[in-house]
Structure formats: structure tokens, C-alpha cells
C-alpha positions as CSV (number, residue, x, y, z in Angstrom):
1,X,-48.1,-49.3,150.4
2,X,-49.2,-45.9,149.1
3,X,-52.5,-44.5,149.8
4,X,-55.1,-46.3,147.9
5,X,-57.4,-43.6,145.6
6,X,-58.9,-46.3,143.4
7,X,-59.5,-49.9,143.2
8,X,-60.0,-51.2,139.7
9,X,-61.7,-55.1,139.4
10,X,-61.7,-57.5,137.0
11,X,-65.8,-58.7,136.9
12,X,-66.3,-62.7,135.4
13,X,-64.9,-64.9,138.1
14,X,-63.5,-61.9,140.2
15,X,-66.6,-60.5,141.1
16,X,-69.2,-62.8,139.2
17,X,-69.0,-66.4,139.7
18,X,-69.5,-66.5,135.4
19,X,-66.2,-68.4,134.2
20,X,-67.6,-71.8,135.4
21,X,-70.8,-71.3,134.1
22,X,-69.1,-70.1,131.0
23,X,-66.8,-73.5,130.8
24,X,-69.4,-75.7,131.1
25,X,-71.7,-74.5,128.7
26,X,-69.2,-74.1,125.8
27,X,-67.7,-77.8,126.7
28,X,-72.0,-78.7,126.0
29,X,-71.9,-77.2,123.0
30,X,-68.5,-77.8,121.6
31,X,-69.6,-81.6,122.5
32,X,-72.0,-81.6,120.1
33,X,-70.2,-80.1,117.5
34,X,-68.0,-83.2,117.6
35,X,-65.0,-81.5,119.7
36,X,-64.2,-83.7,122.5
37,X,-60.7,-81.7,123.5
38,X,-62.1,-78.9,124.9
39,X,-58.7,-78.0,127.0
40,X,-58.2,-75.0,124.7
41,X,-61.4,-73.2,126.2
42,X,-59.8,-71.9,129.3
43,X,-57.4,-69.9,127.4
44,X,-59.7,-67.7,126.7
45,X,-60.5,-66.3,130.4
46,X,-59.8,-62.9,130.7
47,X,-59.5,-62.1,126.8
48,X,-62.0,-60.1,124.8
49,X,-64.0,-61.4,122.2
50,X,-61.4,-60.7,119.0
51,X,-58.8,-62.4,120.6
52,X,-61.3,-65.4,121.7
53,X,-62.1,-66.3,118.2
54,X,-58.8,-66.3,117.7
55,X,-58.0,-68.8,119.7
56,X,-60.5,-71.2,118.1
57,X,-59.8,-70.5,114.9
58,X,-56.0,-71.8,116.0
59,X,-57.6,-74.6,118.0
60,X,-60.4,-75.9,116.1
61,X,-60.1,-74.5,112.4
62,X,-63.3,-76.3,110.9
63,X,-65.5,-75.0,113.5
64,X,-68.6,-72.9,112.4
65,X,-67.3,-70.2,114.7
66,X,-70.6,-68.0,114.4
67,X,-72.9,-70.8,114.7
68,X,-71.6,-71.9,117.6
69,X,-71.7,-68.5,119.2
70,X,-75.2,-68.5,118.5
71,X,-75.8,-72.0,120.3
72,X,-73.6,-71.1,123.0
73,X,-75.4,-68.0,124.0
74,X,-78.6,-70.0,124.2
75,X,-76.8,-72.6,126.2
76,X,-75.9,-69.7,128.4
77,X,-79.1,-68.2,128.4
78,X,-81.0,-71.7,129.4
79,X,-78.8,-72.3,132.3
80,X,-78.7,-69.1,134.0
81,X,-82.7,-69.1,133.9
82,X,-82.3,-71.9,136.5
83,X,-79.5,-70.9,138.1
84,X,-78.5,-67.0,138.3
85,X,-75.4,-65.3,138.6
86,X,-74.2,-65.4,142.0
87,X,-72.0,-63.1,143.3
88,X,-68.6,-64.0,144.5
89,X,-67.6,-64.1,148.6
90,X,-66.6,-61.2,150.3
91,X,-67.7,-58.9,147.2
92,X,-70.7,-56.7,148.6
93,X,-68.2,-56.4,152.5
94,X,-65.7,-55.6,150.5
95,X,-67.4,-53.0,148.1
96,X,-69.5,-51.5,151.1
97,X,-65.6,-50.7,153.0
98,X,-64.8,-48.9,149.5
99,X,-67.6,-46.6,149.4
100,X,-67.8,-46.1,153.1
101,X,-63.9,-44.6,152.7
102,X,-65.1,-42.8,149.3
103,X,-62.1,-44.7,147.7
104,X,-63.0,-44.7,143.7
105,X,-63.9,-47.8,142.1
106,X,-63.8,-48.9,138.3
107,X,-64.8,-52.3,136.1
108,X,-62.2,-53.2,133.2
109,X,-63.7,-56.3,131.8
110,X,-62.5,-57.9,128.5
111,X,-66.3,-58.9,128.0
112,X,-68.4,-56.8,125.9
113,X,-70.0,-53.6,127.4
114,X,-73.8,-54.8,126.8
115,X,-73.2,-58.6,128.0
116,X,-71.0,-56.4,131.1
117,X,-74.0,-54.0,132.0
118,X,-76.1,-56.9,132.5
119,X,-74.4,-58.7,134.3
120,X,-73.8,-55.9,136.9
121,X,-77.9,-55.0,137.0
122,X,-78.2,-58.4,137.1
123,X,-76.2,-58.8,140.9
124,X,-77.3,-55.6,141.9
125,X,-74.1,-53.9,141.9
126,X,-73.7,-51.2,139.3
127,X,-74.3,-48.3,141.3
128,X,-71.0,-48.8,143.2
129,X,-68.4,-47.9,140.7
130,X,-67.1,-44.9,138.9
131,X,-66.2,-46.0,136.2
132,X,-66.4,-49.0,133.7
133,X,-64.1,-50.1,130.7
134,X,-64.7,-52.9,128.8
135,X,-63.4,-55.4,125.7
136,X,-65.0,-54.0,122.8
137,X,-63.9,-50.6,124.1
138,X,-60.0,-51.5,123.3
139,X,-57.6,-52.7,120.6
140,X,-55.7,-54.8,122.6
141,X,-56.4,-57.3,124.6
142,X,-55.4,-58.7,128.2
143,X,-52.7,-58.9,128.7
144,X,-51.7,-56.5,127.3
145,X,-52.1,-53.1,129.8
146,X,-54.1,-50.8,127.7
147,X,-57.1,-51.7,129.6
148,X,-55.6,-50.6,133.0
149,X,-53.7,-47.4,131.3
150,X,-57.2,-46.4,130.2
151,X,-58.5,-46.6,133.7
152,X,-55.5,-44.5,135.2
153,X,-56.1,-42.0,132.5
154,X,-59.7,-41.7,133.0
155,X,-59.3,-40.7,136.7
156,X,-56.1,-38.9,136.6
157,X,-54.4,-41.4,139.4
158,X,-51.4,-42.5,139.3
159,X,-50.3,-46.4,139.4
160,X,-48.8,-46.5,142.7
161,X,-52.3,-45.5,144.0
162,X,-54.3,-47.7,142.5
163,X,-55.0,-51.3,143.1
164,X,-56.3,-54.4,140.9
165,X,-58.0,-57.4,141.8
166,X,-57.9,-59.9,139.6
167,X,-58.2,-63.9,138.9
168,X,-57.3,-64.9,135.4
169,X,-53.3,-65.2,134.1
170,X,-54.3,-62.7,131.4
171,X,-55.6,-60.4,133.8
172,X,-52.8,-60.2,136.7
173,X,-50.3,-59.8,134.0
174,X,-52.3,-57.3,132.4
175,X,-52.1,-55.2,135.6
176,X,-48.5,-55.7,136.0
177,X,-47.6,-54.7,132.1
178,X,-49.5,-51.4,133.6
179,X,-47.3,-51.0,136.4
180,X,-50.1,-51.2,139.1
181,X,-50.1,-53.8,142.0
182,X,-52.7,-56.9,141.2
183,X,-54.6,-58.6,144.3
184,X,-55.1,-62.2,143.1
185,X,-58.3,-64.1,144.1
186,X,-57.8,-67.6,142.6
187,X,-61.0,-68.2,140.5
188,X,-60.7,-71.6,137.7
189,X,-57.9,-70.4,136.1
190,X,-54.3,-71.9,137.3
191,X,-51.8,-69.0,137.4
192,X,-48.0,-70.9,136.6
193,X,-45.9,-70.6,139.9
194,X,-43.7,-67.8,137.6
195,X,-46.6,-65.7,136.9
196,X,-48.1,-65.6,140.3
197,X,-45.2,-64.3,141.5
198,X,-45.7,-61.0,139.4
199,X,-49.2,-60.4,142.0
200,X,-48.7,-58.1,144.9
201,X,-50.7,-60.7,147.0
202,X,-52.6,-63.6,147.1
203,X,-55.7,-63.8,148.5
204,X,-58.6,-67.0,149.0
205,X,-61.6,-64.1,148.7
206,X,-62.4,-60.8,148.5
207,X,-63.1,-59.5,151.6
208,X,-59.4,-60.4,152.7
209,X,-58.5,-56.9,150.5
210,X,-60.0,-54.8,153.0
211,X,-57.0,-55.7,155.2
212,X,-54.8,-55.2,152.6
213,X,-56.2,-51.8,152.1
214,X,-56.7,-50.8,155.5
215,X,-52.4,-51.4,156.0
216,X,-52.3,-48.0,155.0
217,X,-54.8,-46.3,156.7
């Protein structure tokens, strides 16, 4: 393994435990919008927001796609006043281990940048990274790599020293398509057997990459 310069993450469900509370408010709304079959909402893990509405235009074609934005960020908003964002296990070791060995560290989020920055004040961990990318920054969308290619571009690194950690399908094989090895930390998304195998490891949480990272120290 080459010498690690910079670690790039993913932040909803990677860093953020935000995809559940995501799920579960959109299947509340959807619910009362008359959509029972609400399968189609975990496709949209790990895209930005263009690519989202896509996918419910495909999947539900009468839905009233803005007002149900509009409900679902107050469903969002309602729950998270009771129960914060928490952050996920082994983040803040593994994030302390980073800056301790000055390694760089970068977001590249397919949510939007203002929804991102908030997030990150909101779990106290902004001030640790370099650099952040997000959706509505791009054309493309995971999986495509353009949001990793941005990153290596920014900084000047190249992709064998750079690692991802990631937990959506979208966002591993973004990663890949960039040529950089992707660290999987299984969030709610099921990776397919095929796809998994495109990950440079597999790991249960986050403080696991330190090992990973200290192989080549």
C-alpha cells in the first residue's frame, strides 16, 4: 500500500448516522401521499439531489415532487429536534489518528453544500478537514468519479495515495471509476456480492482504518 497523503470520506451514513433518519422520514411522508412501495427510496443513497428527483419521477410519476420535498424537510426537521445527529463509531479515533500524522483530509458528499455545512457544525467536526466537495458543486453524479477527480485535483495527489471511505453502492463505485482504493463501512445500504468486490477492504467501523493506514507506516 502506498503512503497515504489524503483520506477523502463520504459524510451521510459514513460519518453521520443520517441515511436512517433520512429513510424513515421520507417512508412517513411518502405514506401519506398514498405511496405504500417505498422500496425505490434507498436508491437514492449516495446520489445528489438532480439525480434523486430523478429517480422519483421514474418511480412515482404523479408525485407532487416539490411539495413533498417541502413536507419531508419538515419531517426531517421535527425528528432531529428530538433526536440529533449522532456521529458514527470510531469517527472522532479515527479522525484524531489523521490529524495527529498531518495526513490531509477531504468531504465529497453528493448532499448539497448548505444542508453538508450543517451537518458538520452540527457534530462538531468541521474543523478537521481540508477540503470539502459537495452535490450541487458537480455535473455528475455518484457514481460517476468526477467527485473524487475533483478532490485529487484540488490537492495535487495522486490516486494511489489517496484513500476513500465509503458506504453506499453509488459511492464505492464512484471511487473505483476514480481509480482510488474505497474502504467500505457497511451503513443501510446492501452492496451486491459483485460490487463489493471492487472495495479495497471491508470494514465493521471506522476506527478499523487506522490499521489499515498504519500498514504503511
Amino acid at each position: 500500500m502506498s503512503r497515504i497523503r489524503l483520506v477523502i470520506f463520504d459524510m451521510d451514513g459514513l460519518m453521520i448516522d443520517s441515511e436512517r433518519v433520512y429513510v424513515k422520514c421520507a417512508e412517513r411522508v411518502l405514506k401519506k401521499y398514498g405511496i405504500r412501495s417505498c422500496d425505490f427510496v434507498m436508491e437514492t443513497i449516495g446520489v445528489n439531489w438532480i439525480r434523486t428527483e430523478e429517480i422519483y419521477h421514474e418511480c412515482c410519476p404523479d408525485l407532487d415532487y416539490p411539495a413533498y420535498q417541502k413536507d419531508l424537510r419538515a419531517e426531517v426537521q421535527a425528528y432531529l429536534e428530538k433526536h440529533p445527529f449522532k456521529v458514527k463509531k470510531g469517527l472522532r479515533k479515527l479522525l484524531n489518528y489523521l490529524k495527529k500524522e498531518k495526513i490531509l483530509m477531504a468531504v465529497a458528499t453528493s448532499t448539497d453544500r448548505d444542508r453538508a455545512q450543517q451537518r458538520l457544525d452540527d457534530v462538531k467536526i468541521t474543523d478537521y478537514f481540508d477540503y470539502m466537495i459537495c452535490g450541487n458543486d458537480l455535473s455528475e453524479s455518484k457514481p460517476s468519479p468526477q467527485i473524487y477527480l475533483k478532490v485529487l485535483e484540488h490537492f495535487g495527489v495522486d490516486a494511489k495515495d489517496a484513500l476513500v471511505f465509503e458506504d453506499s453502492r453509488n459511492g464505492l463505485l464512484s471511487a473505483y471509476n476514480a481509480g482510488i482504493r474505497c474502504v467500505v463501512v457497511p451503513d443501510i445500504c446492501i452492496i451486491e456480492e459483485e460490487t463489493l468486490k471492487k472495495a479495497y477492504r471491508v470494514i465493521p467501523d471506522l476506527a478499523k482504518g487506522i490499521e489499515l493506514i498504519q500498514e504503511d507506516s
